[in-house]
Each structure stands twice: as structure tokens, then as C-alpha cells.
N, C-alpha and C positions, 0 to 999 in steps of 0.2 A: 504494500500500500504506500503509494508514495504522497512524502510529506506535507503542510501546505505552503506555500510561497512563504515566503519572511517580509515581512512588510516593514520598509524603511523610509524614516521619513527625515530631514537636515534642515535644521533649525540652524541660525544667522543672526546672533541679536546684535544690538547697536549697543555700542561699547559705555554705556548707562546703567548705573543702577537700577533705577525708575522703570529701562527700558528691558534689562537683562531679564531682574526677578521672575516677572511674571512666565518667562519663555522657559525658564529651569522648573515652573513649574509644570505649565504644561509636557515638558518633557517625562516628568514624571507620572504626570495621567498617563498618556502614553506609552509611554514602557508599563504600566498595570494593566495595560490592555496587551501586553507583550509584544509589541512594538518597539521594533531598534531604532536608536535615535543619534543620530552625529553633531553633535554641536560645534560649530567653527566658532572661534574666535583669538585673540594673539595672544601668546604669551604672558603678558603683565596681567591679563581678563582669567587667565585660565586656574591660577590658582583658589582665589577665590571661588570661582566656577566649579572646579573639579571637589570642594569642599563640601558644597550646596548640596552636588547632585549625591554624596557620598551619602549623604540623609536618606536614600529611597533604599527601600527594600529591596527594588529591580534594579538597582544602581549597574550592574554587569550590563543591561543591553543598551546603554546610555553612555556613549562614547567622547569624548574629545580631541578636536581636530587645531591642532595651531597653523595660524600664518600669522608671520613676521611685521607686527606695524611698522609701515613705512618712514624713514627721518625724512619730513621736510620745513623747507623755512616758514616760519612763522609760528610755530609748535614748539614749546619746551621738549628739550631731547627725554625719552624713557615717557613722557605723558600719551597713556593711554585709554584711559578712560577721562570721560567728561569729569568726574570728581577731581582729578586731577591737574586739570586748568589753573589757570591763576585766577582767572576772571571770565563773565559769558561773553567777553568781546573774542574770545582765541575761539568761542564753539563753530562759528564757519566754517574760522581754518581746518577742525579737529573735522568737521563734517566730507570737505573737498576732501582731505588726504586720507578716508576710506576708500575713495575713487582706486587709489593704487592698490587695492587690495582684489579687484576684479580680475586681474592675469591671474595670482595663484588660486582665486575660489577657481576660476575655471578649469583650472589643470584636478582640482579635487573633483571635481564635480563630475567631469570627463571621466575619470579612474575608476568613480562612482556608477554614471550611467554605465559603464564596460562589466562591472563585477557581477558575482551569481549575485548581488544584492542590491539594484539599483532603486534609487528612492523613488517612492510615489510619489513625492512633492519637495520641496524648498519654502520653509516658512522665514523671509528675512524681514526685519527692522523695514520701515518706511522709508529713512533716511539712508538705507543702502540701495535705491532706487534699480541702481546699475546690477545690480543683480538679475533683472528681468531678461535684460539682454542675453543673458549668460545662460538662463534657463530655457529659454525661448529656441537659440540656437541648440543645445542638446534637449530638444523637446520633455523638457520638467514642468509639471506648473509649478507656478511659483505665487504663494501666499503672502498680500502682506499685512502686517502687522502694527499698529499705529500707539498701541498703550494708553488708548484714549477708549473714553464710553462713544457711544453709536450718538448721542446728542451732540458733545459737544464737537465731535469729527463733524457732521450733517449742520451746526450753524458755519465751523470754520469754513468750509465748502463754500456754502452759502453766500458768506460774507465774500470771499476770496472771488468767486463768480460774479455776483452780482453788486461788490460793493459802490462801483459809482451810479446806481439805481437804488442805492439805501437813503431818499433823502429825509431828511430831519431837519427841523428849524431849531432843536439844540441837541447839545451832547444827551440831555436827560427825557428828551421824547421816544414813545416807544415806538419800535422799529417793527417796520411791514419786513416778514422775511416768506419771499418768494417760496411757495409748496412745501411749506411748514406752518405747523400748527403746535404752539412753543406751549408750557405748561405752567410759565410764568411771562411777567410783560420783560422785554430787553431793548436797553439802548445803547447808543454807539460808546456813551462810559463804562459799559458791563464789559466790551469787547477786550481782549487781550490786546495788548500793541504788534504781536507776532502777523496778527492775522488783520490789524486796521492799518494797514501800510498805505500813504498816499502814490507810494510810487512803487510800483510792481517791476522797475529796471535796474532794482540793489540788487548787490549779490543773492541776498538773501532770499530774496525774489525769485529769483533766476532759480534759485534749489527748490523752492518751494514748488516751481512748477514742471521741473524737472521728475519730483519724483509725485507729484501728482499726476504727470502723464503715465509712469511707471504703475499707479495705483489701479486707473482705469483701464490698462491689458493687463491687470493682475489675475488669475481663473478665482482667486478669493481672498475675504479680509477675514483675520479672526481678529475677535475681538472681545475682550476680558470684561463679559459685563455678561449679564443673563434681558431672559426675553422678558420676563415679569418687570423687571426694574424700568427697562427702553422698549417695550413691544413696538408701542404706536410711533413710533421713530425710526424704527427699522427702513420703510416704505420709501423715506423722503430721504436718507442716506444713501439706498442702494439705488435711487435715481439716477445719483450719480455717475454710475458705471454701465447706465445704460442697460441694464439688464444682462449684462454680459461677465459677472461678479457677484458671488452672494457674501452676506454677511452673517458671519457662523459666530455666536453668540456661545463663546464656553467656558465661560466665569460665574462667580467668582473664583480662578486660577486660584488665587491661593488655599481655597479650601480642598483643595485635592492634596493639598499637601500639608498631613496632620501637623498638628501644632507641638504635641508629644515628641513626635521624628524631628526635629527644625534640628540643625545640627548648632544653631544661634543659640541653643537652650542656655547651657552652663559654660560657654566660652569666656572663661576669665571670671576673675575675682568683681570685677564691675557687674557682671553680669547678676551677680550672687548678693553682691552688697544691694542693687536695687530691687531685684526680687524677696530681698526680705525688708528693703524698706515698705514694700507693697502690702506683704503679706501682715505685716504689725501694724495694717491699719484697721483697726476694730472694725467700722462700719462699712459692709460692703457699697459701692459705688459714689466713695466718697472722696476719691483723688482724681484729679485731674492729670492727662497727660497732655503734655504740649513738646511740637515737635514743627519744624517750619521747611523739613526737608531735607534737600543735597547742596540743589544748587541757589538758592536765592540767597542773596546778598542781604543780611540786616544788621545796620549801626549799630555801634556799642552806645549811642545815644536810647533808641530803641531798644535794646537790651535791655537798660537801665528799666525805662519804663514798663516793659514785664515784670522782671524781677520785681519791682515796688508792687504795680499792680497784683501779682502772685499772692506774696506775703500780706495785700491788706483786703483779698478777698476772704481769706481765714479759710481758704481750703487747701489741704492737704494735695502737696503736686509733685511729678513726675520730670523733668527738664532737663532737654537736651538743647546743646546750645553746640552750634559747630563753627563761633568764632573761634580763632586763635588770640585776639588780642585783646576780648572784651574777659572783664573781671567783675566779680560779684563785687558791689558795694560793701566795705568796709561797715559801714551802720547795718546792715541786712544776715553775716556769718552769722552773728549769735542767735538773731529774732527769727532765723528758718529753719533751726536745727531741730530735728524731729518731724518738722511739716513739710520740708521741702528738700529732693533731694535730685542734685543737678550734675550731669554729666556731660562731656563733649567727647566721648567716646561712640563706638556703633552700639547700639541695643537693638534686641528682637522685639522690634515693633508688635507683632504679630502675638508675641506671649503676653507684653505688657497690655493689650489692648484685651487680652481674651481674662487676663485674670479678675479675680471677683471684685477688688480694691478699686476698679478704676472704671469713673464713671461718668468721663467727657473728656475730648479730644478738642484742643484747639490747636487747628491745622490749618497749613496752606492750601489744604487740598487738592494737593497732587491726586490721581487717580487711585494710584495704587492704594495711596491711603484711605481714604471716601470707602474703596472696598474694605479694604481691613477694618475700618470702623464700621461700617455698615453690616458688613461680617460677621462681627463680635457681638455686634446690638448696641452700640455705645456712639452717642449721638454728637454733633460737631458743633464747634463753636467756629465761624470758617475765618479766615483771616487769609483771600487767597492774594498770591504775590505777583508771580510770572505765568508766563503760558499760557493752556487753556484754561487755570485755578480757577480765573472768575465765572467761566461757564460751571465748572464742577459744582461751585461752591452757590449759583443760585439752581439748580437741579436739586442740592441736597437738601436745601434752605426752602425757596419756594416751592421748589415742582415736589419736594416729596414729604417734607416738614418734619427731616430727619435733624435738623440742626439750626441753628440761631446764626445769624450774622452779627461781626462786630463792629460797633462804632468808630468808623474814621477819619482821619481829618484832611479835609479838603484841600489841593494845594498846600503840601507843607512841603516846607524847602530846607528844616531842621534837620533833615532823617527820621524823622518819628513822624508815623503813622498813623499809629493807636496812641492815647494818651494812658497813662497807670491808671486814671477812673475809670477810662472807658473797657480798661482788661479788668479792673478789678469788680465794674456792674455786669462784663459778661459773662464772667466764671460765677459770681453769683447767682444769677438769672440760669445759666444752663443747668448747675451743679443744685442750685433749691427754689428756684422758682417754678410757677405754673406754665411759661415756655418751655420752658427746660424738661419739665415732668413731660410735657407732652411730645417732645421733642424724642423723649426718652421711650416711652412707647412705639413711635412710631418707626422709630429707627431698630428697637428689639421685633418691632414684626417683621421687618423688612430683614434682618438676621435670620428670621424662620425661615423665609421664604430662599433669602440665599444659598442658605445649608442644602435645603430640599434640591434645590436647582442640580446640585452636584450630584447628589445621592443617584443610585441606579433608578432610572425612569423617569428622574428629572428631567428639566428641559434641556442645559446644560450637557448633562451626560447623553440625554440624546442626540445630541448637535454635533457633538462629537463624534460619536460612533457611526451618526449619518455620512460628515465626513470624509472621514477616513474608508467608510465604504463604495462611496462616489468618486474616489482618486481612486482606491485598488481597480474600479471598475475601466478606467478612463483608458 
């Protein structure tokens, strides 16, 4: 009786945090479906990488593939990942010089199509556009992958297409957006500055439509969010592609990947000192964790005004802070000891969010995170910075009434943002107010439903397994 084929599939992430995680997890759904998986990425990526996937019980059919990131000028030499930039003025250059990584994917990929094992597909990063071409010619589909919800991709689109037919008489009117039907009001102040560009001839521009065109001869987008969360959004996204690309909904990724297994668990003494700071706090959901990401840039001016805000909301917090030259206030050591406990080291987001002590997130709301808290059941106080955040953060805030927005200040030219009142009335307000309460439900239903989505017969796990039966079939 002879065997059944081996189904191989070659994962490409973009050399990001934010952008990596979620694709090591998926990795790992798929190899539990025994499913071989090749993960390309360079050197400096692979350790950490190789780490990650060490966590899966299937971790044998989950492979690692290096190519050599390229030296070129305008890039700190050995910087390979975005975390490792000086500043997000170097991230184009860091973007064009994957460009040179498209000779050696193709000589892999070639090696690949030739073996008794050749992939049924190619899932890369967005911003490796050039990938398409590579797939195209050794006839692979090629998936891509964006780290965004199915909303806030379907306004960027949106906007990016139609933006000089968005008119408004101010920044604060709300905005017609062409074959959508938004779930809260938006105007051209809610928009990220990525995607309200007045001139589509910057560099920046030019990538953007680069691997936009790459998007729409893609055979498909996965995309780390479930059907329940974005259904009615689906529609006016995949318009996009003309019908020539679906959009496979198989998130929340990280809950395919127990929180038990996370190899994050007990890595270092930091890890240990703040999971028992968690665990000694008597009253379940009474810490706050605040976390503002990887890559946004916040004043030690700003700083300041958390930390005070923190301490004089009188709740008990979690804090990670990833300046290097900002320092706790002298007047604040003695007065947080016991209630507050702050690190600039990595922590497993994902355990601190899931434990019983902790009972709001005030986040930039990156994606990834919005899921993990959403995940968890633990609701946001948003504070978004860069990117798509501010699409995320009214999705979680208005469209689903999973979280509060913080009060900020208008044109400030100090560095500060948030004032220390206005962090110190939203941790109150999420943490024991009647917003907050409700906030709080709403975002632990939407934790049911997440979990469910994964489970066998979910929506999520069906999405999946539809999938990868339409590629082996292809």
C-alpha cells in the first residue's frame, strides 16, 4: 500500500517581531496537522526562531532554512531585524535590501520544486512582494500574509485607492468610504500617516505599490483574525483582488499555540520575579498590564507621565518600558514598591495576559496584541501610536466595545501625549468603572468565541484545513 504524498508547505516571514510570531505559529498548527514546514529566514532571525518552534511537540517536521542578509549602505552592519534599527527612518532601507535576498530564495525554492517533496504553496510577508515573481516562474502559489485584521487591511486599500475622492471639509468629518460599511464613524484624523500620504511618488510609495500589485496575483491572503470577529468585512476586502484571491481567516494564530508549551515560560530570573509579582496579587483582575510594543518611539518626557499616572491611579501594574535612557523618577522607587513592577527586558506577553492577576491592557494596539488580549478576555485601554494602531484601536473600542480609549492631547509639541491625569482616569475607569466593567464582558465573550474558532470544527480550524486541501488539490 503505498504511502500518502507528504505535504509541504514554506513559510517567508519579514524579519519582525510583530510580523514573524504569528507565522511560527501557524507553523505549528500545521505541522499538528503533520504537515512539513520550511521556514526561510537569515541567520541573526534564526536563532530566536529555531527557539520558538522548539516549543511544539511536532517541532521534527518544522525545518529551518538560512540565507545570508545582505551588507548594504544605509543599514547598520549585522542589523537584521527591524528591532534592531536605530530609528523607523532606516525601515525602507531595511525593506529594499530584502530585495537581494530573491537570487538565493530562488535557488531554494528551485531545489524544493525538484525534491520527492515539493511545497504546495509559499506563505511570505507582504513586504517580500518579490517573492511572487519567484513563485510564479516555478509555478508555486504563493500566499501573502499582511499581520493585519481583514478591517483595517480593507480601509488601508480603500484609502490608498481612493484617497483623492475622500473629500472632507475637516480632519474631524466623517468619511464616505467607497463599498464599505464601517462599524464605527472614521475620519481622515483616525487614519495612520502610512497610508494618508499626499504624495504616492516617495519611496515609500513606490513599495507600497509594489507589493500591492504583488498582493493582487497572490492565489491567497491568510490572515490572523477569525470570521466571527471580521465576517461582514470579508466581502469589501477580497474586492480587492478581484475575485481572483480569497481571504482564509485562521486566527486567533496564537491560540494554536498553548500557553503551557511557550518556551517564553521561565526564560530567566525576570521572567520569575514578575510572575510572582502577578501571582501575590490577592484580587484576581486587578493589575494592569501596559506594554506600547517594539517599534514606537516614546519620550522619557512621556514616560514620566505614565509612571506618575500608574502610581496615582492606585492600581497595581505590570511595565514594560523598552527605552534605554529613560529612568524611573527618583520621588516614585519607594511609592511603587509592591504595586508596580517595571521591566525593559522581553516578557511572554501571552502568559502575562492569560494569568488570573491581570485585568487590563493599555496598549498601542498592535495587532498581535488586540488578539492576545482579546484572546485572554482582558479588555484595552488603547493608546495606538504608529501604523494601522489607530484602525485597530477604534475596531476594539467602537466596533466591538472591547476596550476604552485614552484621552489625548491635541497638537502637543512637548513629547507627551497622554497627560499623568488622563492615564491615571483611564486605568481607573477600565480597571473599576462601569466602562470598564463593560468593556470587560465584552471582550471575555469575544475570548469565548476566539478559543472556539480554533478548536476542531471551529471556523478557524476549518479555514485551515479547507486550505491546505485546495492547494494539495491545485
Amino acid at each position: 500500500m503505498a504511502l500518502p504524498e507528504e505535504t509541504h508547505v514554506v513559510i517567508f516571514p519579514f524579519m519582525a517581531q510583530g510580523h514573524t510570531l504569528p507565522l511560527l505559529d501557524l507553523s505549528k498548527a500545521l505541522s499538528r496537522q503533520q504537515i512539513k514546514v520550511s521556514i526561510i529566514t537569515t541567520p541573526g532571525n534564526a536563532k530566536s526562531i529555531s527557539k520558538n518552534i522548539s516549543s511544539s511537540y511536532n517541532s521534527p517536521l518544522i525545518s529551518l532554512i538560512e540565507i545570508p542578509f545582505p551588507a548594504v549602505d544605509g543599514l547598520p552592519v549585522g542589523c537584521e531585524n527591524t528591532s534592531q534599527l536605530p530609528s523607523m527612518e532606516f525601515h525602507l532601507h531595511f525593506v529594499q535590501a530584502t530585495k537581494n535576498l530573491k537570487k538565493p530564495f530562488e535557488e531554494i525554492l528551485k531545489t524544493m520544486v525538484e525534491s520527492e517533496s515539493p511545497p504546495v504553496c509559499v506563505i511570505s510577508d507582504f513586504f517580500l512582494g518579490w517573492t511572487l515573481a519567484v513563485c510564479q516562474s516555478l509555478g508555486v502559489p504563493r500566499l501573502v500574509f499582511h499581520g493585519m485584521g481583514v478591517l483595517s487591511m480593507a480601509i488601508s486599500k480603500t484609502v490608498w485607492v481612493h484617497q483623492p475622492h475622500l473629500k472632507a471639509t475637516s480632519d474631524f468629518e466623517p468619511l464616505e468610504m467607497p463599498g464599505m460599511k464601517l462599524p464605527f464613524s472614521l475620519t481622515a484624523a483616525d487614519l495612520p500617516d502610512s497610508i494618508n500620504l499626499p504624495d504616492h511618488d516617495d519611496p515609500m510609495s513606490q513599495i507600497i505599490d509594489e507589493v500591492g500589485a504583488a498582493d493582487a496575483n497572490s492565489w491567497g491572503i491568510v490572515v490572523n483574525s477569525f470570521e466571527e470577529l471580521e465576517r461582514s468585512h470579508i466581502p469589501s476586502f477580497e474586492a480587492f483582488y478581484g475575485g481572483r484571491a480569497k481571504a482564509w481567516c485562521l486566527g486567533p494564530l496564537v491560540l494554536y499555540d498553548k500557553v503551557e508549551d511557550n518556551y517564553y515560560n521561565d526564560d530567566g530570573k525576570n521572567s520569575s520575579a514578575l510572575m510572582q509579582f502577578l501571582s501575590e496579587q490577592i484580587t484576581p483582575k486587578s493589575a494592569i498590564y501596559v506594554s506600547f510594543g517594539t517599534q514606537a518611539v516614546v519620550s522619557d518626557a512621556q514616560l514620566d507621565e505614565v509612571a506618575f499616572g500608574l502610581h496615582d491611579s492606585e492600581f497595581s501594574f505590570l511595565w514594560v518600558v523598552r527605552s534605554k535612557t529613560w529612568r524611573l523618577p527618583d520621588e516614585l522607587e519607594e511609592k511603587i514598591k509592591g504595586k508596580g513592577f517595571i521591566t525593559n527586558e522581553w516578557v511572554d506577553q501571552r502568559k502575562i495576559l492569560s494569568h488570573r492577576s491581570t485585568g487590563g491592557f493599555l496598549s498601542h494596539c498592535g495587532w498581535n496584541s488586540v488578539l492576545e488580549s482579546v484572546s485572554a478576555g482582558v479588555p484595552i485601554l488603547a493608546w495606538p501610536m504608529i501604523a494601522e494602531q489607530p484602525l485597530n484601536a477604534k475596531l476594539i473600542v467602537d466596533g466591538l466595545g472591547a476596550g476604552m480609549s485614552i484621552k489625548r492631547v491635541r497638537n502637543s509639541e512637548s513629547g507627551v501625549a497622554v497627560t499623568r491625569r488622563d492615564i491615571c482616569d483611564g486605568v481607573r475607569e477600565l480597571m473599576g468603572g462601569e466602562k470598564g466593567r463593560n468593556a470587560r464582558e465584552r471582550a471575555e465573550a469575544l475570548g469565548r468565541v476566539a478559543r472556539r474558532a480554533v478548536q476542531k470544527g471551529g471556523s478557524s480550524d476549518d479555514s485551515l484545513r479547507k486550505m491546505i486541501d485546495k492547494l494539495r488539490a491545485c
